[in-house]
N, C-alpha and C positions, 0 to 999 in steps of 0.2 A: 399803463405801460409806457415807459418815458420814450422809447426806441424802436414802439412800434412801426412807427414808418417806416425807419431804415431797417428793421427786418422783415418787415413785408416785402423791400426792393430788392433784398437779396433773396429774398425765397423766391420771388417773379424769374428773376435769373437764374439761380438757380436750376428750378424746376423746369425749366423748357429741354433738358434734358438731364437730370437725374431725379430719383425719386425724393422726396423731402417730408419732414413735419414739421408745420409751423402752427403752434397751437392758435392763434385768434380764429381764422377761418377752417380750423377741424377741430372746432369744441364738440361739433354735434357728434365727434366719433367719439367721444367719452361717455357722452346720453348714457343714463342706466347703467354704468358701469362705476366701479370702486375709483373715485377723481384722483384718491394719494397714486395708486396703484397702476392707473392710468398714465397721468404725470411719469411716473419714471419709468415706464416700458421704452418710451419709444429712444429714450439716451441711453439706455442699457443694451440694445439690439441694436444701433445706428455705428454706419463704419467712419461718421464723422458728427460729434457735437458742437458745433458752434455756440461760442458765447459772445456776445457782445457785452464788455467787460466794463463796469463801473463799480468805486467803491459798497455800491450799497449791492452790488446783486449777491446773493447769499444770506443776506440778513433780511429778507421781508420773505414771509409767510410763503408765497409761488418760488421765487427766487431760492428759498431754502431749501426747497423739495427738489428745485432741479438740482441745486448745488449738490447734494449728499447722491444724487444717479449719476451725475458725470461723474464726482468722486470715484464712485462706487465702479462706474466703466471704465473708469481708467485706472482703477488698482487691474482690472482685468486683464488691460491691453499696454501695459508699461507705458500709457499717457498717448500714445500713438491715435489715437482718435479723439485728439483735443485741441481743436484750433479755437484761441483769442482774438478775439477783434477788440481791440481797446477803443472805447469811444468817448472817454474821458481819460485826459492824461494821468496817470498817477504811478507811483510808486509802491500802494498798496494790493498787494496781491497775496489771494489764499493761499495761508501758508502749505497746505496740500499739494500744492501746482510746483515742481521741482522751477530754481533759481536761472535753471537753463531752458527754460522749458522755452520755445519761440513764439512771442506776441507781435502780433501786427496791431500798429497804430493806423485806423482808421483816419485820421488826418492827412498824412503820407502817402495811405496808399488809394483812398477815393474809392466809390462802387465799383467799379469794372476792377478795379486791381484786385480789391477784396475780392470779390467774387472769380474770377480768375484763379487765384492762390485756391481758395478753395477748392474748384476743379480740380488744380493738382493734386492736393492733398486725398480730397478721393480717390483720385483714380491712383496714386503710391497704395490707398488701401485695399484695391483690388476692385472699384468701382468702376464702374464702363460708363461715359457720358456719348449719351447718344441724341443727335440731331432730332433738332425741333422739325418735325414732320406738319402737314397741315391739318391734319387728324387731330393730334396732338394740341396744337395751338387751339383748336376748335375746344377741344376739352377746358382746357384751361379758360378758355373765355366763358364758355360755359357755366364752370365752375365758378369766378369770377363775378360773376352775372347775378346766382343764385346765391350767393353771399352775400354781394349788395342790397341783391332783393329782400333777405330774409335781416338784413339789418334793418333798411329802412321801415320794414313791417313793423317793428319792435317798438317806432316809436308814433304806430298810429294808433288811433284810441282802440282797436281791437284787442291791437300790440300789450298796449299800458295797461288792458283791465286783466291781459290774460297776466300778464307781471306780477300783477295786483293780486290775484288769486294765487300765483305760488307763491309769495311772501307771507300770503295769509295762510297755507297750506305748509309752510316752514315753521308757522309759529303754532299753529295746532300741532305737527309732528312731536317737536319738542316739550309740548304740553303733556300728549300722551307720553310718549317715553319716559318723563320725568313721575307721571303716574304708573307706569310699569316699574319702574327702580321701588318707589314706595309699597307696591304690592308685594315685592320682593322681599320684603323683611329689612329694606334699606330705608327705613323712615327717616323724618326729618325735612324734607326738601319741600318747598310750598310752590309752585307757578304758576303763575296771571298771562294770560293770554288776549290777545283779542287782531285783529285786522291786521296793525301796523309794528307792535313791538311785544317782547315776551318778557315776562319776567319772573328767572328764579333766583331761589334765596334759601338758606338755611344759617343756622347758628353763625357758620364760620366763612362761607362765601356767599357772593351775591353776583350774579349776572341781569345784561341786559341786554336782550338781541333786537333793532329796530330795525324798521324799515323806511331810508328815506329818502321821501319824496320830496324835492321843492315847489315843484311847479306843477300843478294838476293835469294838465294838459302836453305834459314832457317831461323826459327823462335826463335832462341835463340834471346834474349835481347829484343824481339820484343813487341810492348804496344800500345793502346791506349793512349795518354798524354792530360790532360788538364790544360791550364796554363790563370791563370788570369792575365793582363796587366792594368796597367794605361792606357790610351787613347792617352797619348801623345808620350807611347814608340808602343805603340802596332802597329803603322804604317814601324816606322825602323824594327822591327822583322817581319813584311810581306816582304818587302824588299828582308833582310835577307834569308827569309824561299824559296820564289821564286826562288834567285840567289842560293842556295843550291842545290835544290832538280832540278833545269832546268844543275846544272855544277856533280851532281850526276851521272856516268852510269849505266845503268840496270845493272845489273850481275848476272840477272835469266836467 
């Protein structure tokens, strides 16, 4: 996320007195719940969505899902709970977003101005911002605290194997399920599984879901990847993927 940091500093600000959702540090409120469904609860129910505006947000895969809820909240609310932060100059804007609609340029107006405008903007929607108490602050650091903690854990070797095993527990999922569709009278579909990456295929498509690690001992550069194949290469890159990850060493 290219803007993570400058939406963490507004949500810091923010939040010392209104309530907020900033999805990196409340992923875990999604745990076990439907993620599409997740995702757009909380811009559907919110009496101010902030966007921080680049050409690309809309078109990648998270960005998408938000775009079609703010959409969606603001056919509701005649756009009235839709404030812009442009963080990239441009001229391109979703054609959805009415020509008058008002964009703040983040260059112009710097953190405190931004975040400032926003308080207003709440509280025109009937938002009550109420002073950071010392309770309060405590929470937050708190909160804070155990974010940090629960990141840094992720990348000790406890971290990495426990990683390790849902990746391998994603690619068994979608093994069975893809033998559930075939029990169903929907034959045709073959998938290979194993540790690091899945792979299925039929006649007319071919997928392949990996899992990748660079460095055994950490998680930099490290992803889920999903890559669509023709059917007639998708067998040379099993192959491939095999002969890789069997000539690969551990180096955890």
């Amino acid at each position: 996320m290219q803007d993570a940091g400058l939406a963490s500093a507004i949500n810091d600000k923010l939040s010392e007195g209104l309530k907020t959702f900033f999805f990196p540090p409340s992923q875990e409120e999604l745990a076990g719940t439907d993620g599409m469904e997740s995702m757009r609860e909380p811009f559907l129910r919110s009496r101010l969505n902030v966007v921080l505006y680049r050409p690309k947000w809309g078109h990648t895969p998270w960005t998408g899902v938000e775009a079609e809820a703010v959409k969606d909240a603001c056919l509701e609310n005649q756009y009235k709970n839709l404030f812009v932060l442009v963080v990239e100059p441009t001229h391109d804007f979703p054609i959805w977003v009415p020509n008058n609609h008002v964009r703040f340029n983040y260059a112009d107006y710097g953190l405190e101005q931004a975040t400032g405008a926003i308080k207003s903007r709440v509280q025109e929607r009937g938002g009550e911002y109420q002073p950071l108490t010392p309770l309060r602050k405590a929470e937050l650091l708190r909160a804070e605290q155990e974010y940090q903690w629960d990141r840094s854990s992720m990348s000790s070797q406890e971290g990495i194997r426990a990683i390790r095993s849902e990746a391998e527990n994603l690619m068994r999922e979608i093994e069975r399920q893809i033998g559930d569709i075939n029990a169903h009278g929907h034959e045709g579909y073959e998938c290979e599984a194993n540790q690091q990456f899945c792979i299925v295929r039929s006649d007319q498509v071919g997928m392949i879901v990996r899992w990748k690690q660079q460095y055994g001992n950490s998680l930099d550069g490290s992803a889920i990847e999903v890559e669509e194949c023709q059917p007639l290469a998708i067998q040379q890159r099993s192959t491939d993927s095999i002969a890789r990850h069997s000539a690969a060493p551990d180096q955890s």
